[in-house]
Structure formats: structure tokens, C-alpha cells
N, C-alpha and C positions, 0 to 999 in steps of 0.2 A: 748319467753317471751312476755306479754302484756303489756304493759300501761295502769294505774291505775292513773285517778285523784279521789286526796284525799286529804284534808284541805289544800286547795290552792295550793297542787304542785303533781306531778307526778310521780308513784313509777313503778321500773319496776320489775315488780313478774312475777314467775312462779309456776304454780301446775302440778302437776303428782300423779297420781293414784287415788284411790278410797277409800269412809270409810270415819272414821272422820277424820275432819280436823288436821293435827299439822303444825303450824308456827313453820317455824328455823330461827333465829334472830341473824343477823352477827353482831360482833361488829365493829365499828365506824370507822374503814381502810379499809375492805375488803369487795368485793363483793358478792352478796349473792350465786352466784355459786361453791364456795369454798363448800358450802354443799354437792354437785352431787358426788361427790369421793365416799362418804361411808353413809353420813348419808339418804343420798334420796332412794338411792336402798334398802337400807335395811328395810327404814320404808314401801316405794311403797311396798317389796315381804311381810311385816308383816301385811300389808291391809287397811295402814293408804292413805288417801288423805296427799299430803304434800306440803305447799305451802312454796318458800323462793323468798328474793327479796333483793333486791338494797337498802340499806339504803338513806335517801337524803341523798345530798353530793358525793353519788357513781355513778357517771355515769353508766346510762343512765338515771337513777332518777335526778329530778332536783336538781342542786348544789347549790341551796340556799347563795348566792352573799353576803347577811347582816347576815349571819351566821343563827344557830339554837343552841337548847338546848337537853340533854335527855330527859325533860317534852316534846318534840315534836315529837321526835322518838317513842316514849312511846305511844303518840296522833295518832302517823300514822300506828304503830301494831293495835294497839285496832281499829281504823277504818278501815284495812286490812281484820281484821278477822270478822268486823259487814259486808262489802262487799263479802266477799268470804261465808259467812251463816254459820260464826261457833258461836259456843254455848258454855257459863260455863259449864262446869264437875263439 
């Protein structure tokens, strides 16, 4: 996994494969490796690029100490995917 700064805090993502982009977006407990079981292989053999990551708050992404909102989760997808050079469909 890399580290990504992005609107003041640090996400930790990973990509695998090739193709267009798709983001998998864990919900707000769990880290984003929970994806690797079924949904990463399947999209990698189908020819998607596939990127998932560490919500803040999930270690090793920063845990944001004064809290956060969905509007910010929401902030740090979307700047995710303008850094990783994905595009509207």
C-alpha cells in the first residue's frame, strides 16, 4: 500500500491491475483490505484497474483526533480518484 496526501491528511490506498479505474469504498469500521477476499480479484481477472484504501479514521490513514464528517470522506474519494486519473463515465 502507498500513502497518499490528500486535503490535509493521508490515505492509505492500494491499486492492482489494469483498465479503468474502479474505487471500492469501505464503510466507516472497516479497512479497505476487506475488498482483496473476492472483490479485487475478480474485478483485476475482468480488466478493471482497481483501487481501495483505508478510510480516515482507519489506520494507517490519518485518524483525524477532532473527528470528521461523510462530507469529508465523500472529499477524500473524489480527490482519490482526481489523483489516481480517473474520469466520469
Amino acid at each position: 500500500m502507498a500513502i497518499v496526501p490528500l486535503n490535509g491528511i493521508e490515505l492509505n490506498v492500494q491499486t492492482e491491475g489494469s483498465g479503468d479505474l474502479v474505487v471500492l469504498v469501505m464503510g466507516t469500521g472497516s479497512p479497505g483490505r476487506v475488498w482483496r477476499t473476492y472483490q479485487v480479484p475478480a474485478l483485476v481477472k475482468a480488466g478493471y484497474r482497481v483501487a481501495f484504501f483505508d478510510n480516515r479514521g482507519i489506520r494507517p490513514s490519518s485518524e483525524c483526533a477532532d473527528g470528521f464528517t461523510i462530507d469529508d470522506m465523500v472529499a477524500d474519494t473524489a480527490a482519490l480518484i482526481e489523483h489516481l486519473g480517473g474520469r466520469r463515465t
